[in-house]
BAFI-3210 file (N, C-alpha, C; in Angstrom, 3 decimals, decimal comma, padded with zeros to 6 digits):
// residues 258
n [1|2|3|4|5|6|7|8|9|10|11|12|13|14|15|16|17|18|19|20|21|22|23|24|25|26|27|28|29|30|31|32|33|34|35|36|37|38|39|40|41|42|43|44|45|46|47|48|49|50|51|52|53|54|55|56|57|58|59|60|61|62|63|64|65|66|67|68|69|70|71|72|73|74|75|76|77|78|79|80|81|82|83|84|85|86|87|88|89|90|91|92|93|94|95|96|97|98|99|100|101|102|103|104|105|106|107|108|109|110|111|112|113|114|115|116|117|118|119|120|121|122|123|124|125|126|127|128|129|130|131|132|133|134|135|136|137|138|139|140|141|142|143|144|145|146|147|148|149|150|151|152|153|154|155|156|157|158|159|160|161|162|163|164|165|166|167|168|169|170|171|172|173|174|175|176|177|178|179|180|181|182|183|184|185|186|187|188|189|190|191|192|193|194|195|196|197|198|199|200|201|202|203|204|205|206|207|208|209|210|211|212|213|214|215|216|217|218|219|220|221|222|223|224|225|226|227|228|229|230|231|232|233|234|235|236|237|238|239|240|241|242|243|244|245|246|247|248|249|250|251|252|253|254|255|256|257|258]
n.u [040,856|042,180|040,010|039,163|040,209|036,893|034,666|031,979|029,300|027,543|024,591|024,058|024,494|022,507|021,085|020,098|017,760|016,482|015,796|013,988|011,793|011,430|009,726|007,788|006,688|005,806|004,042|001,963|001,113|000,060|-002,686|-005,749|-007,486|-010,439|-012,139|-015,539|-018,701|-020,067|-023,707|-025,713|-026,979|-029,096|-031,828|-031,933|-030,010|-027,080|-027,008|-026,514|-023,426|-023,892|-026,380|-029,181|-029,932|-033,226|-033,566|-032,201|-033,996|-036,498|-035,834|-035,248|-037,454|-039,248|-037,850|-038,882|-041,372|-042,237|-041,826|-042,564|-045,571|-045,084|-045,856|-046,788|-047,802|-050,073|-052,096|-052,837|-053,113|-055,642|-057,519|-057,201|-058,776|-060,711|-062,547|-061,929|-063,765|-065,890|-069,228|-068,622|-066,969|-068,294|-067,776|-066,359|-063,314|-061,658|-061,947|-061,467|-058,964|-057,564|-058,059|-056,721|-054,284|-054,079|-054,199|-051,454|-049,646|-050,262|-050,331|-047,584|-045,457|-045,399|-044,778|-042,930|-040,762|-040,081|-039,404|-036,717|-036,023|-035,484|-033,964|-031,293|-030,946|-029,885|-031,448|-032,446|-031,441|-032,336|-033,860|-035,964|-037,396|-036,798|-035,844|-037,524|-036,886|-037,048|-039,477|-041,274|-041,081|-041,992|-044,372|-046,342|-046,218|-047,301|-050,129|-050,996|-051,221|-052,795|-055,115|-055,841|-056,221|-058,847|-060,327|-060,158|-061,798|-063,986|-065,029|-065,127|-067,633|-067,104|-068,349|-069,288|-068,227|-065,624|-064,344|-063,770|-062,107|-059,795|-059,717|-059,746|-057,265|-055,388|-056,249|-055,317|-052,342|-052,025|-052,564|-049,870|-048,175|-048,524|-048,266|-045,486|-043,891|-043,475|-042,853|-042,516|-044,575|-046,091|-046,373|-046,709|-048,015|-050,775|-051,222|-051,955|-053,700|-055,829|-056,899|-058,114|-060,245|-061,215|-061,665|-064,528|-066,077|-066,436|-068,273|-070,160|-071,360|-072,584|-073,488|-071,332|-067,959|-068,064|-067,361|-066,091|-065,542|-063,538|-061,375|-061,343|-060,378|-057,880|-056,627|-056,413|-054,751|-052,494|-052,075|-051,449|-048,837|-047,011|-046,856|-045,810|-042,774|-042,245|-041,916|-039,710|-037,635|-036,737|-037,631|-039,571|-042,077|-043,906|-045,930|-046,032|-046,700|-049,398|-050,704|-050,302|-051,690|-054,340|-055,102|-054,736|-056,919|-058,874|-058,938|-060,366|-062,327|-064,200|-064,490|-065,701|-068,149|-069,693]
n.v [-051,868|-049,601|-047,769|-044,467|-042,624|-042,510|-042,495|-043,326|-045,881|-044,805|-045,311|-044,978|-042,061|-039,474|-036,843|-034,218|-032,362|-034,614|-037,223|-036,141|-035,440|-037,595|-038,982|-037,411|-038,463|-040,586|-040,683|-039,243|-041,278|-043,479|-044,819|-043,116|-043,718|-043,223|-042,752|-044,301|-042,328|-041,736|-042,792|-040,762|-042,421|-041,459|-040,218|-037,387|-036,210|-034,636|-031,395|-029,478|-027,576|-025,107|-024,721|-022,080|-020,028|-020,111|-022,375|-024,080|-023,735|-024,460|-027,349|-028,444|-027,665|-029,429|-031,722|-031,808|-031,647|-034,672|-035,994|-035,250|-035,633|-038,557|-042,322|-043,717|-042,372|-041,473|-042,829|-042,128|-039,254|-039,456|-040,990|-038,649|-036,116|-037,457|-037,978|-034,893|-033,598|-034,757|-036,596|-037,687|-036,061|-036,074|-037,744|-039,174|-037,520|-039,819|-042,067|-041,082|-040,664|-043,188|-044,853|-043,312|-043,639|-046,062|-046,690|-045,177|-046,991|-049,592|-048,559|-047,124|-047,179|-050,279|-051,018|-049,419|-050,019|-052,522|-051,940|-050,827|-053,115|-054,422|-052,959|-053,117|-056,140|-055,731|-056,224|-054,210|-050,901|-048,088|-045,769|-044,029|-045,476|-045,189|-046,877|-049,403|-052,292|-052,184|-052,285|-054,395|-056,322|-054,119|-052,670|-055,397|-055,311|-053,170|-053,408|-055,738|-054,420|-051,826|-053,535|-054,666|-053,035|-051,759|-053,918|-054,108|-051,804|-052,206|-054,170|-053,006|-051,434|-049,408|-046,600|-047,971|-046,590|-045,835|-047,730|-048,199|-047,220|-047,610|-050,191|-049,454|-048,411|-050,525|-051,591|-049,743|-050,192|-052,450|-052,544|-051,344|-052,611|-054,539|-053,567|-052,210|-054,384|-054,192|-051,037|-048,017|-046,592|-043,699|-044,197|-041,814|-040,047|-041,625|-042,125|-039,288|-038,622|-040,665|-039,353|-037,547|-038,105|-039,293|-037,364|-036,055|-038,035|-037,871|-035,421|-036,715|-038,378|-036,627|-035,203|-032,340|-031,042|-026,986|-025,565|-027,757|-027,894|-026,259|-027,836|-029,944|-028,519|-027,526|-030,127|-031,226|-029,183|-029,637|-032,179|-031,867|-030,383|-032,011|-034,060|-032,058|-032,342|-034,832|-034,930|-032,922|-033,854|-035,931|-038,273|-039,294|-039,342|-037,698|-038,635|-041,381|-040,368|-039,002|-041,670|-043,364|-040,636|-041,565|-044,431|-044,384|-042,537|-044,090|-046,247|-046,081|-044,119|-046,466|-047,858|-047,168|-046,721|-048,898]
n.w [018,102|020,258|022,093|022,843|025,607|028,380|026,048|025,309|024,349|020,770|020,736|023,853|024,082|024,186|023,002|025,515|025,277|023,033|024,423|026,034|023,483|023,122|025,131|025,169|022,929|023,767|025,782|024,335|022,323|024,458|025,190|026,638|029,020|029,714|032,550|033,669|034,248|037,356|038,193|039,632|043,143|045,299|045,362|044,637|042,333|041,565|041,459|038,470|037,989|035,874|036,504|036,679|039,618|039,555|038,581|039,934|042,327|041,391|041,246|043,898|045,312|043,573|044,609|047,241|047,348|045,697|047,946|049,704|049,009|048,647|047,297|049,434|051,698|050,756|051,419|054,343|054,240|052,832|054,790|056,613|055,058|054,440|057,699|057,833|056,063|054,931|055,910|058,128|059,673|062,193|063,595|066,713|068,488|069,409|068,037|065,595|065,709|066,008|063,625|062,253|063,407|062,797|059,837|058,733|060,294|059,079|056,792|055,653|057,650|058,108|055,065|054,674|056,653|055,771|053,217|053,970|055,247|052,826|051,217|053,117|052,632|050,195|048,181|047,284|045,814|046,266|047,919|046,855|045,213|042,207|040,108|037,483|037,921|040,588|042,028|042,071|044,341|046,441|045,347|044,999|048,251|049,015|047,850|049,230|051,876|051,279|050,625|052,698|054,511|053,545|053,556|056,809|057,293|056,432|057,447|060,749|059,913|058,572|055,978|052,452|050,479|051,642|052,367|049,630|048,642|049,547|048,540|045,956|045,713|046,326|043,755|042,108|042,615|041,553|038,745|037,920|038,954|037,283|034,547|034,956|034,337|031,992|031,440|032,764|035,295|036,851|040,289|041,621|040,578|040,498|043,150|043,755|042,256|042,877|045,074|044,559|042,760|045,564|046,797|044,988|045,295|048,255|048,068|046,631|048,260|050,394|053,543|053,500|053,682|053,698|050,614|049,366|046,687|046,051|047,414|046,341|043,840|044,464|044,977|042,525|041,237|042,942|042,270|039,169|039,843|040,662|039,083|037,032|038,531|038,674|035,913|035,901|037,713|035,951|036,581|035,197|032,056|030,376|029,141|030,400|033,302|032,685|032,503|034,899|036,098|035,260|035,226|038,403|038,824|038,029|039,067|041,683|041,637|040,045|041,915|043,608|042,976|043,621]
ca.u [041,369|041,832|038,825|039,620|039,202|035,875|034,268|030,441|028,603|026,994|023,525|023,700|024,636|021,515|020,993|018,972|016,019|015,763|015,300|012,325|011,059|011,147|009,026|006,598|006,068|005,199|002,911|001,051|000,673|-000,528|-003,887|-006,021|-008,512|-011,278|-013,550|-017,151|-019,102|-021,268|-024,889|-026,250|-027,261|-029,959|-033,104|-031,755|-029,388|-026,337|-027,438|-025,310|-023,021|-024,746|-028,091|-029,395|-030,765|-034,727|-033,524|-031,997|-035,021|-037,546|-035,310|-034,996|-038,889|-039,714|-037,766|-039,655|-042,890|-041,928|-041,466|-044,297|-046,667|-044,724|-047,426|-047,134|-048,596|-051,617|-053,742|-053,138|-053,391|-056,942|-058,323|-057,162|-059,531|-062,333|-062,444|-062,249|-064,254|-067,121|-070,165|-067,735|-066,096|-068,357|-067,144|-065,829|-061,999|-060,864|-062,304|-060,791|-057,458|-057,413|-058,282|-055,919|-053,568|-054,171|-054,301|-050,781|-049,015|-050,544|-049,779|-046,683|-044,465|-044,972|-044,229|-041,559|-039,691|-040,193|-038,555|-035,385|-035,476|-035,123|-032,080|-030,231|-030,679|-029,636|-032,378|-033,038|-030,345|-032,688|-035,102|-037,166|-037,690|-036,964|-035,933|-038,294|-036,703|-036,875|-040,530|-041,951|-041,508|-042,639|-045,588|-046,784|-046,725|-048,549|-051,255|-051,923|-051,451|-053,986|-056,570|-056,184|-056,725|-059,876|-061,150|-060,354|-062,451|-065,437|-065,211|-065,572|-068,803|-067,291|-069,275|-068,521|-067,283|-064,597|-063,489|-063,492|-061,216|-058,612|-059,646|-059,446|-055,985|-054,956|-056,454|-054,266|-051,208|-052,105|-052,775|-048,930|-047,456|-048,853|-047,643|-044,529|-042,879|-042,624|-042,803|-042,396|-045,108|-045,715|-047,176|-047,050|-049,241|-051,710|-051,651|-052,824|-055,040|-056,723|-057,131|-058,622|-061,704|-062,316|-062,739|-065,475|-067,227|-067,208|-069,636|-071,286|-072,269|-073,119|-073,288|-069,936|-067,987|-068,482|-066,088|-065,612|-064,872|-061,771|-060,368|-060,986|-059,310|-056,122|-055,856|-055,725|-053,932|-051,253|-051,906|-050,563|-047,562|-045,886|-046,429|-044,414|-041,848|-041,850|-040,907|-038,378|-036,401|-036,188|-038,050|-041,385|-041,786|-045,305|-047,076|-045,937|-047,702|-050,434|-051,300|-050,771|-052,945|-055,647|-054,987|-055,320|-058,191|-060,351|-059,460|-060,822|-063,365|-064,388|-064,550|-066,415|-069,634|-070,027]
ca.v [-050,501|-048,494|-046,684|-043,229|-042,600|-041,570|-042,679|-044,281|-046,301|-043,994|-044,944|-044,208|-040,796|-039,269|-035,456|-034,404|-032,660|-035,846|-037,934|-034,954|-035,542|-039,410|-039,162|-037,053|-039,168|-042,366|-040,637|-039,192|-042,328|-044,212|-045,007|-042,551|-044,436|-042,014|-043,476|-043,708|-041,215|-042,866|-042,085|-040,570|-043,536|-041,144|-039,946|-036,112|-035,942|-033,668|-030,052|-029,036|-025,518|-023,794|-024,359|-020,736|-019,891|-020,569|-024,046|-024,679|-023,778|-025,725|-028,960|-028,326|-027,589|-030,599|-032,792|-031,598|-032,001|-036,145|-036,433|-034,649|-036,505|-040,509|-042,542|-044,295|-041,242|-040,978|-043,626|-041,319|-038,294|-039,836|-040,641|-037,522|-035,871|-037,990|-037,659|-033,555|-033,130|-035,627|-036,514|-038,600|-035,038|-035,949|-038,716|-038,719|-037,497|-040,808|-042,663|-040,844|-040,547|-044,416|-045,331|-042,555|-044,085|-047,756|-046,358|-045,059|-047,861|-050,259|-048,328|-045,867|-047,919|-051,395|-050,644|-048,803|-050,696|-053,741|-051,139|-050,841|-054,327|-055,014|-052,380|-053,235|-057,477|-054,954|-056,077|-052,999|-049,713|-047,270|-045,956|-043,605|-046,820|-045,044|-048,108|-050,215|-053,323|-052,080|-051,839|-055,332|-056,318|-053,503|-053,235|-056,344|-054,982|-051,897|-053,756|-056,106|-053,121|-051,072|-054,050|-055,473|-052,000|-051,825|-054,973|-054,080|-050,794|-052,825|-055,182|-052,201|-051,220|-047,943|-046,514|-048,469|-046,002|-045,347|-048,845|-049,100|-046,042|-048,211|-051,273|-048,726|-048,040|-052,012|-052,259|-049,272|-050,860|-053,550|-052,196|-050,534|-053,869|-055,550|-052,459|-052,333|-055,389|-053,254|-050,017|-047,582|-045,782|-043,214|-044,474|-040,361|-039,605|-042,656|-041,644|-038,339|-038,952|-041,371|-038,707|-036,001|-039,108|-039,664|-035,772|-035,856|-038,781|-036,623|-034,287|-037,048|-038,689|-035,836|-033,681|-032,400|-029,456|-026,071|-025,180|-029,078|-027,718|-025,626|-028,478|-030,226|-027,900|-027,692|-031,589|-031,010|-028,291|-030,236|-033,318|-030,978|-030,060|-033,267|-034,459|-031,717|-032,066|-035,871|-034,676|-032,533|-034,395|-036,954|-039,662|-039,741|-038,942|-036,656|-039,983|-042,058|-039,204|-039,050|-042,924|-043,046|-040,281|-042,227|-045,363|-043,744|-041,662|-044,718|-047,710|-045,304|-043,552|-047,506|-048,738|-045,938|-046,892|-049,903]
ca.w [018,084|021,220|022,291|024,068|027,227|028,447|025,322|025,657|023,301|020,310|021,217|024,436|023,423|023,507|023,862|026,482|024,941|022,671|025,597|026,220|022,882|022,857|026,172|024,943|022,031|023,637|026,498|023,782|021,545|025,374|025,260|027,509|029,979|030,740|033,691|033,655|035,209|038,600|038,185|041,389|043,430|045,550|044,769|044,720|041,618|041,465|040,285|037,511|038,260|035,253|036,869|037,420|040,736|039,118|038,361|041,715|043,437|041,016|041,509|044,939|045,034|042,918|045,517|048,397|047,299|045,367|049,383|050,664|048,592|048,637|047,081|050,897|052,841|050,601|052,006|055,275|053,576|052,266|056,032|057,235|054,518|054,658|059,036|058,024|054,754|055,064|057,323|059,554|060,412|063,495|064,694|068,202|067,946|069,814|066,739|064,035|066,268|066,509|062,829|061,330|063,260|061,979|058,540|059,097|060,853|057,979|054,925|055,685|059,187|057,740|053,701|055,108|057,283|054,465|051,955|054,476|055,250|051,459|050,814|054,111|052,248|048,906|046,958|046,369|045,841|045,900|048,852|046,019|044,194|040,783|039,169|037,188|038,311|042,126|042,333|042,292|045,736|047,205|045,231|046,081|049,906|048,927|047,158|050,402|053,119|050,844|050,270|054,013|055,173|053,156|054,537|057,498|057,877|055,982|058,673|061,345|059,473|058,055|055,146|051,738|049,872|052,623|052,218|048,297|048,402|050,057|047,336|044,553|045,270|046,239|042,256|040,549|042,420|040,728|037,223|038,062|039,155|035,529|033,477|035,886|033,867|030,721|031,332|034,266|034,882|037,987|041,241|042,397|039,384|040,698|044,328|044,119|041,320|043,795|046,173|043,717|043,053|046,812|047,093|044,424|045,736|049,371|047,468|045,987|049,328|051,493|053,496|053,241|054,275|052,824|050,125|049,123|045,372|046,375|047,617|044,743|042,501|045,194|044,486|040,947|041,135|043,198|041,102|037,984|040,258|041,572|038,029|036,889|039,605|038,457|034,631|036,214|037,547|034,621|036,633|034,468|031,062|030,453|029,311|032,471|034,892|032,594|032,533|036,284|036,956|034,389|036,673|039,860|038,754|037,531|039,952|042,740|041,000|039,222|042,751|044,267|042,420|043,907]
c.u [041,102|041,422|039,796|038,955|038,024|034,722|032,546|029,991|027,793|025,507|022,795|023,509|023,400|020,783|019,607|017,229|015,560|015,165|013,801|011,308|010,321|009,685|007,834|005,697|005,318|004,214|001,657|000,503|-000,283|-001,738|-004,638|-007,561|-009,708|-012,377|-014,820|-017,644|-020,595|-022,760|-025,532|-027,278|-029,233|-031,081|-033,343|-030,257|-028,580|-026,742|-026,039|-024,665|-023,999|-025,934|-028,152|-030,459|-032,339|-034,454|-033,178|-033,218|-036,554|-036,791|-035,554|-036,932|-039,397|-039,598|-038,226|-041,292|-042,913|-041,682|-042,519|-045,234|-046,151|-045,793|-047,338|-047,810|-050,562|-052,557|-054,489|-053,642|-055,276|-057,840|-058,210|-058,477|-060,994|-062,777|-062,699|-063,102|-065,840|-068,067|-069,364|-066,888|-066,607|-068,370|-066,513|-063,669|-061,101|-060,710|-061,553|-059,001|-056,939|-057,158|-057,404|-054,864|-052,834|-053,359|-052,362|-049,262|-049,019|-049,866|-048,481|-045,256|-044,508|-044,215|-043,040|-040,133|-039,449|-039,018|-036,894|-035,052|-034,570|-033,530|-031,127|-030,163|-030,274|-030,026|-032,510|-031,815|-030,824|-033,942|-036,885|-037,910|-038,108|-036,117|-036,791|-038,401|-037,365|-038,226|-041,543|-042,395|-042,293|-044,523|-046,466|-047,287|-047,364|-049,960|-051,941|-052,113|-052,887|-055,222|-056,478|-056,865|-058,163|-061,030|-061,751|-061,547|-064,110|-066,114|-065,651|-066,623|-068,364|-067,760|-068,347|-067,441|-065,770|-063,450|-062,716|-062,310|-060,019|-058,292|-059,133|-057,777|-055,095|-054,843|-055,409|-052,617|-050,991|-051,689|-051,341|-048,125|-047,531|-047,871|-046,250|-043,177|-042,425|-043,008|-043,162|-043,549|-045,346|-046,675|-047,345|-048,347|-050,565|-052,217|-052,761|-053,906|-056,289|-057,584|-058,404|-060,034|-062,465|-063,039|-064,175|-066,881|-067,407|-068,508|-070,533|-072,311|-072,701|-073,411|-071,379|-069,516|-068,279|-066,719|-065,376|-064,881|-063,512|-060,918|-060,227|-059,906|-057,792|-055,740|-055,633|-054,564|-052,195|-050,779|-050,768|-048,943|-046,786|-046,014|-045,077|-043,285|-041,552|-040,701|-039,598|-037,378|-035,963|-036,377|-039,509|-041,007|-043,386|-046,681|-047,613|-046,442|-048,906|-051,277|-051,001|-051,785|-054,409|-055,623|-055,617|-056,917|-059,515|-060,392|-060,053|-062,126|-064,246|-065,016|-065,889|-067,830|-070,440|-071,194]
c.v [-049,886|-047,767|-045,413|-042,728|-041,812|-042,144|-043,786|-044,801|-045,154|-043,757|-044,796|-042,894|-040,411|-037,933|-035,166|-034,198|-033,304|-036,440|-037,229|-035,630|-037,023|-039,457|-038,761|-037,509|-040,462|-041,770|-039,956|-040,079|-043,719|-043,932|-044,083|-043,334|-043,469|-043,130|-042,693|-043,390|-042,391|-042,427|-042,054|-041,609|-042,988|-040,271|-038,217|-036,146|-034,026|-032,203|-029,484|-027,774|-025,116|-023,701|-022,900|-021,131|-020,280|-021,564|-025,059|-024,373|-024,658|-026,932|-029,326|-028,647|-028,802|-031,966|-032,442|-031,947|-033,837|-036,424|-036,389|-035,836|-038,301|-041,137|-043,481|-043,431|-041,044|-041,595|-042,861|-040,625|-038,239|-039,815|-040,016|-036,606|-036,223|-038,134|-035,572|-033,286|-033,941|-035,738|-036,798|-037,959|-035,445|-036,842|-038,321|-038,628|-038,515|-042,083|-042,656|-040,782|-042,104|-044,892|-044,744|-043,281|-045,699|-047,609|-046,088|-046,085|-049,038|-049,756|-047,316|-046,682|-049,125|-051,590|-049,883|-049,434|-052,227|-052,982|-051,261|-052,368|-054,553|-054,194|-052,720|-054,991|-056,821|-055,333|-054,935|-051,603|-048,472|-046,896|-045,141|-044,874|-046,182|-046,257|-049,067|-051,436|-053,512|-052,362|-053,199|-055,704|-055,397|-052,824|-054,269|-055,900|-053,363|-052,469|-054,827|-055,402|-052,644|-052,172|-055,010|-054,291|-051,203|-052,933|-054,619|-052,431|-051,257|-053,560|-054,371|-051,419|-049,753|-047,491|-047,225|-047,717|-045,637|-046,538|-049,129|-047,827|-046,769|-049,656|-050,820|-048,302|-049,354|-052,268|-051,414|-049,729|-052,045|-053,929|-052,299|-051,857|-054,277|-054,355|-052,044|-053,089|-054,797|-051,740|-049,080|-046,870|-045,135|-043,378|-042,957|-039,898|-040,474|-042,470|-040,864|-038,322|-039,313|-040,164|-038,042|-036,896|-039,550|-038,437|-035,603|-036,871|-038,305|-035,925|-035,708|-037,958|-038,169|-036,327|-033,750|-031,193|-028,436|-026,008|-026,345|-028,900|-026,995|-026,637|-029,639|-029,822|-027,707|-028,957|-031,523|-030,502|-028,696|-031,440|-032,663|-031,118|-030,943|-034,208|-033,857|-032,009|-033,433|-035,833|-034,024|-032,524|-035,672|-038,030|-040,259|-038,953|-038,112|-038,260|-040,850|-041,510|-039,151|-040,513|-043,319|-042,115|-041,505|-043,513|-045,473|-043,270|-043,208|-045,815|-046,902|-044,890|-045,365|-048,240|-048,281|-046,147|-047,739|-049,536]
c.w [019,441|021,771|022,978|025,234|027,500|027,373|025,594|024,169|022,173|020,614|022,399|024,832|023,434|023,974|024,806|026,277|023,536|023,421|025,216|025,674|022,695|023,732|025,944|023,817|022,688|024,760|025,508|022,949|022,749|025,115|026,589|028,009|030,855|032,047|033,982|034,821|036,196|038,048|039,638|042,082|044,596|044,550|044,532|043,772|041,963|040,490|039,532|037,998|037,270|035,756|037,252|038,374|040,883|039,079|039,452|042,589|043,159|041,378|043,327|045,638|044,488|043,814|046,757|048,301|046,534|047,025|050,074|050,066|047,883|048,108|048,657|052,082|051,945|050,970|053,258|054,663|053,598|053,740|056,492|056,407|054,614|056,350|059,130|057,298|054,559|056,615|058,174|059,745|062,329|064,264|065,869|067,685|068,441|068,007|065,762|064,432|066,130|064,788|062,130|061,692|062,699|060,855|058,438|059,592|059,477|056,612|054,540|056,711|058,564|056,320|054,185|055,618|056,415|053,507|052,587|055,028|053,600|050,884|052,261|053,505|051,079|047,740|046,186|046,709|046,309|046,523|047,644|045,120|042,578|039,932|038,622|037,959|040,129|042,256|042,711|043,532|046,584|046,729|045,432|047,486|050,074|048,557|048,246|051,675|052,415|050,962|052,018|054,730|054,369|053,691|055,701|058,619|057,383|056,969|060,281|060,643|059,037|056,179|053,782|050,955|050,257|052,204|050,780|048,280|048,189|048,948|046,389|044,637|045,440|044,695|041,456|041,504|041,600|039,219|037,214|037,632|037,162|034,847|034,113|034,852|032,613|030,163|032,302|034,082|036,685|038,947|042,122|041,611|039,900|042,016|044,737|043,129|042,232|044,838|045,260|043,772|044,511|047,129|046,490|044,905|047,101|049,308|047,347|047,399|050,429|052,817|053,618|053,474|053,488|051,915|049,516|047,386|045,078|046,816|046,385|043,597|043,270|044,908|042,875|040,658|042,030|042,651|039,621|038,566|040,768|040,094|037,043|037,628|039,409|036,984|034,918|036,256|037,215|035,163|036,006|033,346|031,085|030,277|030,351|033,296|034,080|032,542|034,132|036,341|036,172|034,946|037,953|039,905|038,772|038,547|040,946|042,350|040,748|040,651|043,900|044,160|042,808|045,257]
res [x|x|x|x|x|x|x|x|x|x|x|x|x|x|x|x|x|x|x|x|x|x|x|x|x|x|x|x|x|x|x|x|x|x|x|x|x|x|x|x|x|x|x|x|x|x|x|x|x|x|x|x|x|x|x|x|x|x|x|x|x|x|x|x|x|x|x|x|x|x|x|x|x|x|x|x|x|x|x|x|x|x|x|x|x|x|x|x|x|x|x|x|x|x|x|x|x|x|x|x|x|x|x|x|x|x|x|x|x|x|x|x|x|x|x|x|x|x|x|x|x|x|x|x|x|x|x|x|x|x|x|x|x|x|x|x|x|x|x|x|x|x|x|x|x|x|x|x|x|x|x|x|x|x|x|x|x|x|x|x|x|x|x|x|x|x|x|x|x|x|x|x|x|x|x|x|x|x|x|x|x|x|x|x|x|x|x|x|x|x|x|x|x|x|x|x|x|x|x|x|x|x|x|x|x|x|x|x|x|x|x|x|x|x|x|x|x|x|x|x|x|x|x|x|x|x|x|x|x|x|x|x|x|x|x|x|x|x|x|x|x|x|x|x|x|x|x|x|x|x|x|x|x|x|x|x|x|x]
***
């Protein structure tokens, strides 16, 4: 039969806002592919918008002081203290200029440049070393910096306690390392812990400066605050900072007696 002119197939026929509707049927029946969210790869997490201004300045605050007090500065930290705070304030200032800087080079420049060796070979992702996994290696090279640099001030005849300071914290990397394999626990909490026990044994081996109990209670009192500032920002849980400090506190203190 004769089609008429012009005439198209019926089902291509197909009004326009059908077409529309067809279209909008099959992009809504497509499967939607959301992509997973990165998790911040540094050691300074993205602050949320709602944070209010108090919350931006504790986070902010929290990561300034997890910096300030690295557990790699406290061995310094420690001979800077015991050079101001103890008899051996009167050492000659070449002395304490020479040995601080040992202390320093040993437990802060070598652990250091080890740490960036290891993420530039990308052992490791992560210079804060908040990963469980991350921590092995470089413990290890905290635990023979700290106990070589104990040796090595035993071996220059400086007083024992000076030395076991540096043992006592070789031993709670140690503890860390063991308790490391299943279950994180905080080498900031263990640091300054350490510290807070060399202050007390200061007093206990006289003479010592005036005022040795105020600084006491400032190490506490900053011990408290870099624990918080660990819970903060969601890299320690309250237990984890309190079994570090109980770590820190005792291999130091434990070693001290000797």
């Amino acid at each position: 039969m004769p089609k008429p002119e012009g005439w198209v197939p019926q089902e291509a026929e197909q009004p326009e806002n059908q077409t529309e509707e067809i279209a909008v049927e099959a992009e809504a029946e497509a499967p939607v592919v959301v992509a997973p969210k990165e998790e911040p790869a540094s050691d300074h997490p993205v602050q949320p918008d709602d944070f209010t201004p108090w919350e931006r300045f504790v986070t902010r605050f929290s990561n300034i002081i997890s910096w300030v007090f690295v557990p790699l500065m406290m061995p310094v930290y420690g001979i800077i203290l015991i050079f101001s705070l103890s008899f051996l304030s009167f050492a000659p200032f070449h002395t304490k200029l020479v040995f601080t800087l040992i202390v320093f080079g040993a437990n802060f420049l070598v652990p250091m440049l080890l740490v960036l060796l290891l993420k530039k070979m990308k052992i490791i992702e992560d210079l804060g070393l908040n990963g469980r996994k991350e921590r092995l290696i470089p413990y290890i090279i905290t635990i023979v910096c700290l106990g070589g640099t104990g040796f090595f001030l035993y071996m220059k005849m400086a007083p024992l306690w000076v030395a076991m300071f540096y043992a006592g914290g070789a031993l709670a990397a140690l503890v860390n390392l063991i308790i490391n394999f299943r279950w994180k626990i905080s080498a900031h909490a263990a640091g300054i812990s350490g510290i807070v026990a060399m202050l007390i044994q200061v007093i206990k081996e006289g003479p010592s400066s005036e005022g040795m109990e105020w600084w006491i209670v400032g190490a506490i009192i900053t011990a408290g605050l870099l624990g918080s500032a660990r819970i903060w920002l969601g890299r320690h849980t309250l237990m984890q900072v309190l079994a570090g400090s109980a770590v820190g506190f005792l291999s130091v203190w434990t070693l001290s007696l000797i």
